[in-house]
C-alpha positions as CSV (number, residue, x, y, z in Angstrom):
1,X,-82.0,22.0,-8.8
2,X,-84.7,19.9,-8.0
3,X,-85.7,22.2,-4.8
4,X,-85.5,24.9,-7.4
5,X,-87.8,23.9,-9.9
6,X,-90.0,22.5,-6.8
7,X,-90.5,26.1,-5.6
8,X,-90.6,28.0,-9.3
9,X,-92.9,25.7,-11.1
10,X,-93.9,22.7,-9.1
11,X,-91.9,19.9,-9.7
12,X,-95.1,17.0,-9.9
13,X,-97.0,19.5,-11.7
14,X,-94.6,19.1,-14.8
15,X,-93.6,15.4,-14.2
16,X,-96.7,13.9,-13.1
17,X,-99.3,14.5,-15.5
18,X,-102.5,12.8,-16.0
19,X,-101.8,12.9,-20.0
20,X,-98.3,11.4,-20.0
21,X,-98.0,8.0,-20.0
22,X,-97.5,6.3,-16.5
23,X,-94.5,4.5,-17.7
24,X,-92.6,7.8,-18.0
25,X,-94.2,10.4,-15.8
26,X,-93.2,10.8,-12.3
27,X,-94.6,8.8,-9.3
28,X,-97.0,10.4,-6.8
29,X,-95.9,11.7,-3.4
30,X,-92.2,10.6,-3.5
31,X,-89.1,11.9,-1.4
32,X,-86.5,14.0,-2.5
33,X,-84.5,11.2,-3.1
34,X,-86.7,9.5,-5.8
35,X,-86.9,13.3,-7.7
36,X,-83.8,13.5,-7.4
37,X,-83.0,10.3,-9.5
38,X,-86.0,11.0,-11.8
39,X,-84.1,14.5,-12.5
40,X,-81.4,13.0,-13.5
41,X,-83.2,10.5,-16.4
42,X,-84.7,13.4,-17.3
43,X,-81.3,16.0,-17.8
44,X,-78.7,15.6,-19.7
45,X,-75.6,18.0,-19.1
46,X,-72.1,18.3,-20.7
47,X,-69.2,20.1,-19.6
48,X,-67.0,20.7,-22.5
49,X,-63.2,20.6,-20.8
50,X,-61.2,21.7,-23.7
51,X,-63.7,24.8,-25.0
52,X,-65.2,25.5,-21.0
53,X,-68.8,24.9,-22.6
54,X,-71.9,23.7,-20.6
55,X,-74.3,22.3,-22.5
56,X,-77.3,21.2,-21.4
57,X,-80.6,19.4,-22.4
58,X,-84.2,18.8,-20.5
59,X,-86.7,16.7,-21.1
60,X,-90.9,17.5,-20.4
61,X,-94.2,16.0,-21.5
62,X,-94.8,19.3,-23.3
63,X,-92.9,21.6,-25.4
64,X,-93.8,24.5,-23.1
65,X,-92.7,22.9,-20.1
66,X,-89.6,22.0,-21.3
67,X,-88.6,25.6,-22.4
68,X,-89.8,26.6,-18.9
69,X,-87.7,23.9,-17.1
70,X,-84.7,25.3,-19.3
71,X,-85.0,28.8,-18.0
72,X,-85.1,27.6,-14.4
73,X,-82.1,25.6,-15.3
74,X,-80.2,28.4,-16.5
75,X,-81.8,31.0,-13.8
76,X,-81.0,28.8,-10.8
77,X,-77.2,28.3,-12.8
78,X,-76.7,32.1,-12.7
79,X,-78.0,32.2,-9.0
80,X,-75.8,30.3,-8.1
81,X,-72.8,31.3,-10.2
82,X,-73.2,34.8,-9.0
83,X,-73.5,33.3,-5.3
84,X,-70.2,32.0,-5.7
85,X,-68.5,35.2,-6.8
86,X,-69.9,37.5,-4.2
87,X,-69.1,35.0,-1.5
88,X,-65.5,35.3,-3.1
89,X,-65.6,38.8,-3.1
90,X,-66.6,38.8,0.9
91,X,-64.0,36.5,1.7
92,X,-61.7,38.7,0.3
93,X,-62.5,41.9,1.4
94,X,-62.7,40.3,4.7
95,X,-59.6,38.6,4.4
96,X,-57.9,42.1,4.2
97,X,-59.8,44.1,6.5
98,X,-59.0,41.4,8.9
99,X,-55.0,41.9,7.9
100,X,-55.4,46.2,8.2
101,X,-56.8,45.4,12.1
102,X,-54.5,43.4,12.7
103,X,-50.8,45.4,11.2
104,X,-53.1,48.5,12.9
105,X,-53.2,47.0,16.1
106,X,-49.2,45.6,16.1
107,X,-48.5,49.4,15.2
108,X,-50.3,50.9,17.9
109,X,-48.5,48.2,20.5
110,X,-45.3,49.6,19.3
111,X,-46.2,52.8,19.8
112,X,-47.7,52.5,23.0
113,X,-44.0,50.4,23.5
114,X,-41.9,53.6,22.6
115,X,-44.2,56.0,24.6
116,X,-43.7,53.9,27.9
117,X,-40.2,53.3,27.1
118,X,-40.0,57.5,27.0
119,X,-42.2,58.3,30.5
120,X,-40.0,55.3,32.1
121,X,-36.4,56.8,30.9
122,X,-37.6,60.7,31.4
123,X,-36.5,61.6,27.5
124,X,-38.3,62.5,24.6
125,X,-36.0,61.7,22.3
126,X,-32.8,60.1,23.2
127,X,-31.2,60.2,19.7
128,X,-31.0,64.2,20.4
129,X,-30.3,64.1,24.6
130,X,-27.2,62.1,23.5
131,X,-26.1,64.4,20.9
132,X,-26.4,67.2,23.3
133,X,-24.6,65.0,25.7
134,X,-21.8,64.3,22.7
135,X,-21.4,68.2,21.7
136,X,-21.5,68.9,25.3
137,X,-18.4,66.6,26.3
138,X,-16.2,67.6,23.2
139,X,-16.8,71.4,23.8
140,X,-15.4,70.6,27.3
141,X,-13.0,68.6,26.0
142,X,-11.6,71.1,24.2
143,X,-12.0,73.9,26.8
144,X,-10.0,71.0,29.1
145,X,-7.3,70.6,26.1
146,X,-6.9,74.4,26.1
147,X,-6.7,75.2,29.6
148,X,-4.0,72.1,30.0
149,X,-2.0,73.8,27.0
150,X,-2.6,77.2,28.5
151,X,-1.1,76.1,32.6
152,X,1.6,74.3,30.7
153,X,2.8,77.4,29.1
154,X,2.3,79.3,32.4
155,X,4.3,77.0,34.8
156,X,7.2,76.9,32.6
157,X,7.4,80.8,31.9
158,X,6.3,81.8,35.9
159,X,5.9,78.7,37.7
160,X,5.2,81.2,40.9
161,X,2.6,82.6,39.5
162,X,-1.1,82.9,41.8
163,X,-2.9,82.2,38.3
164,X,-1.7,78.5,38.3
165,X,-3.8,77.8,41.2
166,X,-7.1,78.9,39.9
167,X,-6.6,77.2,36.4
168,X,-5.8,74.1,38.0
169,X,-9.2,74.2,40.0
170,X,-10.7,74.8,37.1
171,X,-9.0,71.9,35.3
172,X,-9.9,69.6,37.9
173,X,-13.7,70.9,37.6
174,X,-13.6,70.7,34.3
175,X,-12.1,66.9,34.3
176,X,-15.2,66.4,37.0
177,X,-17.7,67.2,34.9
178,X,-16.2,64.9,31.5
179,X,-16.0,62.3,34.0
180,X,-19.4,62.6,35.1
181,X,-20.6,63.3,31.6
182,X,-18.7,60.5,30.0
183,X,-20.2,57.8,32.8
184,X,-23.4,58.9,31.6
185,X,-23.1,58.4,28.1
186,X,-21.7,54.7,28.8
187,X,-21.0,52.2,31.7
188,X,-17.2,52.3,31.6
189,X,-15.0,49.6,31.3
190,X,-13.8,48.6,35.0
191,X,-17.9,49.5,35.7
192,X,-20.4,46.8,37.7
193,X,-20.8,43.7,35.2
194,X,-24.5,44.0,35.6
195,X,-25.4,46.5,32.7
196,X,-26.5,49.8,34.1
197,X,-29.8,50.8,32.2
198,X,-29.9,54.5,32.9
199,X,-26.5,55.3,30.7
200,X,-27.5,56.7,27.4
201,X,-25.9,54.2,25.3
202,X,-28.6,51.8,27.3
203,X,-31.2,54.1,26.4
204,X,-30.4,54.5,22.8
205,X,-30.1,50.8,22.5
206,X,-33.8,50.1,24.3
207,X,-35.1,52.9,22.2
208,X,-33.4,52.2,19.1
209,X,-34.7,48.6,19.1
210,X,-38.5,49.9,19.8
211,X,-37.8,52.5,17.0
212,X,-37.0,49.7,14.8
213,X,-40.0,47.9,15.4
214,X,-42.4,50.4,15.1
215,X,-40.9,51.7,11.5
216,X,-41.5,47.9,10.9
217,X,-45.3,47.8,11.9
218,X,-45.5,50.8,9.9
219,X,-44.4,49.3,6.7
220,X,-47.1,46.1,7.6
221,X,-49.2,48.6,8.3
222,X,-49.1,49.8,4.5
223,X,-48.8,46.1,3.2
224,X,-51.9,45.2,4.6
225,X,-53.3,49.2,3.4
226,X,-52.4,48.0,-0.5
227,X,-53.6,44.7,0.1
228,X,-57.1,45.7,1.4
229,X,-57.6,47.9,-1.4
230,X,-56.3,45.5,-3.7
231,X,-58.4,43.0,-2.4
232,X,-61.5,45.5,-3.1
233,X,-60.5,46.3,-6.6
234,X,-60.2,42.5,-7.1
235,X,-63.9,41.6,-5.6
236,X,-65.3,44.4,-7.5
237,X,-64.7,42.0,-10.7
238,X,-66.8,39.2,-11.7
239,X,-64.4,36.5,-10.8
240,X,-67.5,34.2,-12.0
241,X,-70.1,34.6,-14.8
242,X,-72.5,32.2,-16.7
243,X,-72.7,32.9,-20.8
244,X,-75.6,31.9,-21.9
245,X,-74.9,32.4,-25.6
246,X,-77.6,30.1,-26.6
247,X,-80.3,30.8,-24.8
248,X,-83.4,27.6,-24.3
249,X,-85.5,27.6,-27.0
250,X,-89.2,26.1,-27.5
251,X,-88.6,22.8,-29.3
252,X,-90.7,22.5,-32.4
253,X,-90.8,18.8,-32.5
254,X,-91.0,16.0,-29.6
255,X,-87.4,13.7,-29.8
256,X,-89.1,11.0,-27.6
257,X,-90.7,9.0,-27.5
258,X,-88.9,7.2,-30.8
259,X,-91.6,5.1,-31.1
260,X,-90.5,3.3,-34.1
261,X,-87.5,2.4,-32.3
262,X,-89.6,1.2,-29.5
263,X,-91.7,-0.8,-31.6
264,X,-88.9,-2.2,-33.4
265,X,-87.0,-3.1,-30.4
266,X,-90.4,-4.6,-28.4
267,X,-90.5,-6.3,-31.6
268,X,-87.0,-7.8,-32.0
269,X,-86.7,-9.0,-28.6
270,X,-90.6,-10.6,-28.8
271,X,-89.0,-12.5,-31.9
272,X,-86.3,-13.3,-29.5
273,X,-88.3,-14.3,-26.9
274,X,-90.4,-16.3,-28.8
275,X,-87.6,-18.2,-30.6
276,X,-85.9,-19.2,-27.2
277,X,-89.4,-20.5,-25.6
278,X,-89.8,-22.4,-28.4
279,X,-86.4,-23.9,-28.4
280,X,-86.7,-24.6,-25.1
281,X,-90.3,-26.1,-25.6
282,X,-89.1,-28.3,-28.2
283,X,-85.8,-29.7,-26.5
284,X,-87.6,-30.8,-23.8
285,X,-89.9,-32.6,-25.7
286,X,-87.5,-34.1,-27.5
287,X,-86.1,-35.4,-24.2
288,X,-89.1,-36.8,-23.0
């Protein structure tokens, strides 16, 4: 506050006047230090906890220089009131930029996961390659179930007949290609005991699990969407504001000095003063 006034009125040029008595005015050339604590004699704010009301009162030599030192006060005060909030409002906004960079970046890391994860496995969607696979192997299935049903009936009715041979070829094909189908859809149970990662059940799980965390980066990614804007909306308020509901006035009458109460108390302790010397004065010459 001091730096303030320093630069908007001239701090000496108020306090150190030729006029003012050189009890009271300010001393010449001192550091900020020594203004500092002159300030201070020469200020007197209260902070009102139960209402939130600052109230403040400066002293000058004259009345105009006291209403001026009240506006600094009050203009430096909303300065930095207003400081305050838009530094909030920064940090903030900041804050949640810095959180939509970061979900953004996570989600394109997942992405970039599940796009490698297809080049590497030669799919572009395993979910539908294995239901392919799946319609595929119950359509032979049942083609196997009917031709079984369909040579059974044969062999019993004509179990000469040249058509058994070429249904059981193609039963055998057919039991082939479920094998072959069936080991690539899983590993098998009397399979390697190392996992084989090129069965579709592998892929699904690899893909699944990528799947799962990119839908997951995707909802941060929103969070942190909601909480930027949030954050925006919020730093757009005045978090912050100085009321000055009664504004500095120009004072009609000098408060100080009280020079009856000066005179009174230089008075009173001169009495006192007096009255001690002499009792000392005349108990010593009592003693001697």
């Amino acid at each position: 506050m001091v730096d303030a006034l320093d630069a908007d009125l001239g701090f000496e040029r108020l306090y150190h006047r030729a006029d003012a008595d050189w009890l009271s005015r300010l001393g010449d050339k001192l550091s900020i230090e020594r203004k500092t604590e002159y300030w201070r004699g020469m200020v007197e704010p209260f902070f009102d906890m139960t209402t939130g009301v600052i109230s403040v009162s400066v002293r000058a030599f004259t009345a105009a220089d006291a209403l001026a030192v009240a506006n600094a006060v009050l203009k430096s005060s909303e300065k930095t009131v207003n400081e305050l909030s838009a530094r909030a409002r920064k940090d903030a906004v900041a804050f949640g930029e810095e959180e939509v960079a970061k979900a953004e970046r996570h989600l394109l890391e997942a992405r970039l996961a599940v796009r490698t994860f297809r080049d590497k496995a030669d799919v572009l969607d395993p979910m539908r390659s294995a239901e392919a696979d799946i319609n595929l192997q119950s359509r032979q299935r049942e083609r196997l179930a009917a031709l079984q049903s369909q040579f059974n009936s044969i062999k019993e009715a004509a179990p000469g007949s040249p058509l058994l041979r070429y249904m059981a070829m193609e039963i055998s094909a057919i039991k082939e290609l479920v094998q072959a189908e069936q080991s690539k859809l899983t590993q098998g149970k009397g399979a390697r005991p190392e996992p084989d990662a090129s069965t579709i059940a592998a892929i699904l799980g690899g893909f699944e699990g990528l799947k799962l965390e990119e839908s997951f980066r995707e909802k941060l990614y929103l969070l942190a969407l909601q909480f930027s804007d949030q954050s925006r909306i919020e730093g757009m308020k005045q978090q912050l504001y100085l009321n000055a509901f009664v504004r500095p006035k120009l004072p009609e009458e000098a408060l100080y000095p009280r020079r009856l109460r000066l005179a009174a108390i230089v008075f009173f302790v001169g009495v006192a003063v007096w009255g001690l010397g002499s009792l000392a004065y005349y108990s010593v010459r009592d003693h001697l």
